[in-house]
NUROMI-208532 format. One record per residue (C-alpha): residue number from 1; x, y, z. Coordinates in pm, 1 decimal, decimal comma, padded with zeros to 6 digits, always signed. Layout:
% NUROMI-208532
+-----+----------+----------+----------+
: pos :     east :    north :       up :
+-----+----------+----------+----------+
: NUM :        X :        Y :        Z :
...
+-----+----------+----------+----------+
This chain:
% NUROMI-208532
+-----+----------+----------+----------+
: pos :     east :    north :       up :
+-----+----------+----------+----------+
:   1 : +00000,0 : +00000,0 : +00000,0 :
:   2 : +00169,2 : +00342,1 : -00095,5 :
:   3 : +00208,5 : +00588,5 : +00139,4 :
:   4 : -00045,3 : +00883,0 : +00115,3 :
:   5 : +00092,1 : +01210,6 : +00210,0 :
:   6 : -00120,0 : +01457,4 : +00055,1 :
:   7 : -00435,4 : +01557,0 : +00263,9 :
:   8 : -00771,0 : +01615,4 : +00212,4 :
:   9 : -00830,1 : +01975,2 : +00430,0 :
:  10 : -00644,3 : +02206,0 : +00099,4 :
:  11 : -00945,6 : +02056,1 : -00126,0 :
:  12 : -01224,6 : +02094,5 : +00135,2 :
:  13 : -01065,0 : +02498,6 : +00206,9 :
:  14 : -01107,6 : +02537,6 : -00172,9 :
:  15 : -01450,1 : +02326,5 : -00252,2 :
:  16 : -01541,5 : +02605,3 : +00054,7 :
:  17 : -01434,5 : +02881,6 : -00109,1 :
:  18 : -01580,3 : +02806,7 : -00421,9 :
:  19 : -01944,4 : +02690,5 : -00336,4 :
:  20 : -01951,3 : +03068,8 : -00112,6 :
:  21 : -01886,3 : +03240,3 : -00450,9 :
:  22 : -02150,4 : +03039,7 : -00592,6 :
:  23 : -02401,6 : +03113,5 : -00304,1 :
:  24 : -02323,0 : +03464,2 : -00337,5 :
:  25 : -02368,4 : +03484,1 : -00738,0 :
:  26 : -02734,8 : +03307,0 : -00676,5 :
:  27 : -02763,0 : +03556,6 : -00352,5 :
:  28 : -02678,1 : +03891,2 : -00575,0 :
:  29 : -02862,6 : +03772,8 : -00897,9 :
:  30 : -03182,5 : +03620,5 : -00810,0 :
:  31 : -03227,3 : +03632,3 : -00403,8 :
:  32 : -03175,2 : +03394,0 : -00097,0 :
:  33 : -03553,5 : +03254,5 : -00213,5 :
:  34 : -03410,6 : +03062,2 : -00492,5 :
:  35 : -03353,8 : +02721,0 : -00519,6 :
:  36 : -02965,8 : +02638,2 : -00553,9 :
:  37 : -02842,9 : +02596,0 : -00908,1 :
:  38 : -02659,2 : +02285,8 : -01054,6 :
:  39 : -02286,2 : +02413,8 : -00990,9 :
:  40 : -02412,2 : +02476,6 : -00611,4 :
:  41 : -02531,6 : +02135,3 : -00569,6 :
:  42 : -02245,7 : +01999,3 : -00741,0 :
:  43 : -02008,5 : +02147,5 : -00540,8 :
:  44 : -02200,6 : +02033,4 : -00212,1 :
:  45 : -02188,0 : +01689,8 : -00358,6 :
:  46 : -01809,2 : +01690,1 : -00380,9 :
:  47 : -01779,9 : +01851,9 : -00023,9 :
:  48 : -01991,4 : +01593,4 : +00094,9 :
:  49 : -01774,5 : +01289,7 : -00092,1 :
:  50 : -01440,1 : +01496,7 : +00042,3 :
:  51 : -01561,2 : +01502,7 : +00384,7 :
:  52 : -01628,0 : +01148,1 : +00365,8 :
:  53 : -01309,8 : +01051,7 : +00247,3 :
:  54 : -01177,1 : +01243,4 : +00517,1 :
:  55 : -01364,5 : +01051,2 : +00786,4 :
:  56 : -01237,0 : +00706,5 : +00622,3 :
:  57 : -00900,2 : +00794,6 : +00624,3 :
:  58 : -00929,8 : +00911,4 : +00980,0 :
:  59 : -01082,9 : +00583,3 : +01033,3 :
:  60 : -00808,2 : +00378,7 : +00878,4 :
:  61 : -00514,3 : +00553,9 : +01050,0 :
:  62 : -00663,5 : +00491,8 : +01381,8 :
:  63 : -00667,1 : +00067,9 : +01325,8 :
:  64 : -00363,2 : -00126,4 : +01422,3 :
:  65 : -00068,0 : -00118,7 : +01163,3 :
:  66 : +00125,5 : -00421,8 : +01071,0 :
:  67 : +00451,7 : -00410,4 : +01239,8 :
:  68 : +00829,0 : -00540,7 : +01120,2 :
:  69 : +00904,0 : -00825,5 : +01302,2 :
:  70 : +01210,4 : -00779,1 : +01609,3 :
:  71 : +01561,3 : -00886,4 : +01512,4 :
:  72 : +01663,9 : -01183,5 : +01761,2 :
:  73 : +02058,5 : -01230,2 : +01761,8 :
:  74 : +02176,9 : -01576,7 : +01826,3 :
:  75 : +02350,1 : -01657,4 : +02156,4 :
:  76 : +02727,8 : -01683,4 : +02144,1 :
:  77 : +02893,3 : -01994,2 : +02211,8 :
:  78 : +03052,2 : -01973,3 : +02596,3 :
:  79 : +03409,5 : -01944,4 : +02550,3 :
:  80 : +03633,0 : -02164,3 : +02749,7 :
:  81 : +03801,3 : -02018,3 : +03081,1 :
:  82 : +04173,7 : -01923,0 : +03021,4 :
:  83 : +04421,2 : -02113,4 : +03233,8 :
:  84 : +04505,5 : -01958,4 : +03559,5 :
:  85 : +04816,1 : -01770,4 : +03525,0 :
:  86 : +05160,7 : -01851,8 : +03704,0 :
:  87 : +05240,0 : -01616,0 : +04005,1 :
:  88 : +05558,0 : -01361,4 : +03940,3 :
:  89 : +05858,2 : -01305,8 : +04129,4 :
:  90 : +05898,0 : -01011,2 : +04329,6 :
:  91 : +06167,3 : -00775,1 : +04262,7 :
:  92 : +06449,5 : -00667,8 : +04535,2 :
:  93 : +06408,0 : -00309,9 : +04583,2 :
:  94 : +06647,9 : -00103,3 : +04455,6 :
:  95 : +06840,4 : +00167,8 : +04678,5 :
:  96 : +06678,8 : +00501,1 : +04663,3 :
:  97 : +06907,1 : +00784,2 : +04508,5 :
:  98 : +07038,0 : +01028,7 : +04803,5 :
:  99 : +06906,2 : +01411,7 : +04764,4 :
: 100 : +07132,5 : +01663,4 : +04598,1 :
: 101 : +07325,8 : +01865,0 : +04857,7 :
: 102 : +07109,9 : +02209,4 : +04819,0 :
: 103 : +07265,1 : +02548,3 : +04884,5 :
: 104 : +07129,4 : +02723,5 : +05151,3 :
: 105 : +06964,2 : +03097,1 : +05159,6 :
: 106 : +07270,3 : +03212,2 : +05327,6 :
: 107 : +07532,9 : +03046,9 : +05114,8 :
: 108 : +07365,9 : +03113,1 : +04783,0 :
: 109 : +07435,6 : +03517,2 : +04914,7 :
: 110 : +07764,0 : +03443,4 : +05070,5 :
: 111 : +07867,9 : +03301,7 : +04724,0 :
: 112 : +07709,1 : +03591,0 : +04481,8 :
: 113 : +07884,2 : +03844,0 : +04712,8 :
: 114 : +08236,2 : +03646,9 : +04694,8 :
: 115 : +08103,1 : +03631,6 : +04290,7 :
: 116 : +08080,1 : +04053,1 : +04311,2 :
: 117 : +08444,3 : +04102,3 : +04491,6 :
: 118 : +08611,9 : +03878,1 : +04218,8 :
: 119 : +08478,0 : +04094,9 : +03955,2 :
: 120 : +08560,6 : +04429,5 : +04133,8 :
: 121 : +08908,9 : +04298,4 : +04220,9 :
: 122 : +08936,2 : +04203,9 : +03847,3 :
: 123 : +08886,4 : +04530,3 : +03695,8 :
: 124 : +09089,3 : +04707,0 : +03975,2 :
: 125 : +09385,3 : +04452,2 : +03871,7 :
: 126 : +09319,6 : +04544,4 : +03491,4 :
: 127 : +09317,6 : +04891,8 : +03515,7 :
: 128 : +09593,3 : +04882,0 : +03704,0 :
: 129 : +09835,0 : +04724,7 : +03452,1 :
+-----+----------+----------+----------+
């Protein structure tokens, strides 16, 4: 069965539209007392058929709708249980590195200042000679 997409409410709106112009061409011509001409009853036959067809369809798309049917995977074979593995030797520990000897506050200045009266005695010495 195709799918229907279209719908039937844009050709009611414009049966709608059309059977008002034709009541109001009867209306302006001969009077409200007058019996309705052959296009008016026409076009209140097809709104009548259209609104029909509308009610079916509404109908239809209420009843159950065949469903695919669920994918089932097959169960996996059970895989057989690796062999226990052997237990490892431990390791001797190895001897932890000793600290670097850090400079103190107090030498790091003691040595910058020794640094400073090299340099001055240096250029004394050089402009000396």
């Amino acid at each position: 069965m195709p799918i229907r997409t279209a719908t039937l409410a844009r050709q009611i709106e414009k049966n709608g539209a059309r059977l008002h112009q034709a009541m109001l061409m009867r209306a302006h011509s001969q009077g409200m007392e007058h019996e309705a001409s052959d296009a008016e009853k026409a076009l209140l036959e097809e709104r009548a058929q259209l609104k029909e067809a509308r009610s079916q369809r509404q109908a239809q798309s209420k009843q159950a709708k065949p469903k695919a049917a669920k994918f089932v995977a097959k169960p996996k074979a059970p895989k057989a249980p690796k062999a226990p593995k052997e237990p490892k030797e431990h390791k001797e520990a190895k001897d932890a590195k000793s600290a670097k000897a850090h400079k103190t506050r107090a030498e790091k200045h003691a040595q910058k200042a020794e640094a400073l009266e090299a340099a001055k005695r240096a250029a004394k010495k050089s402009a000396k000679t």
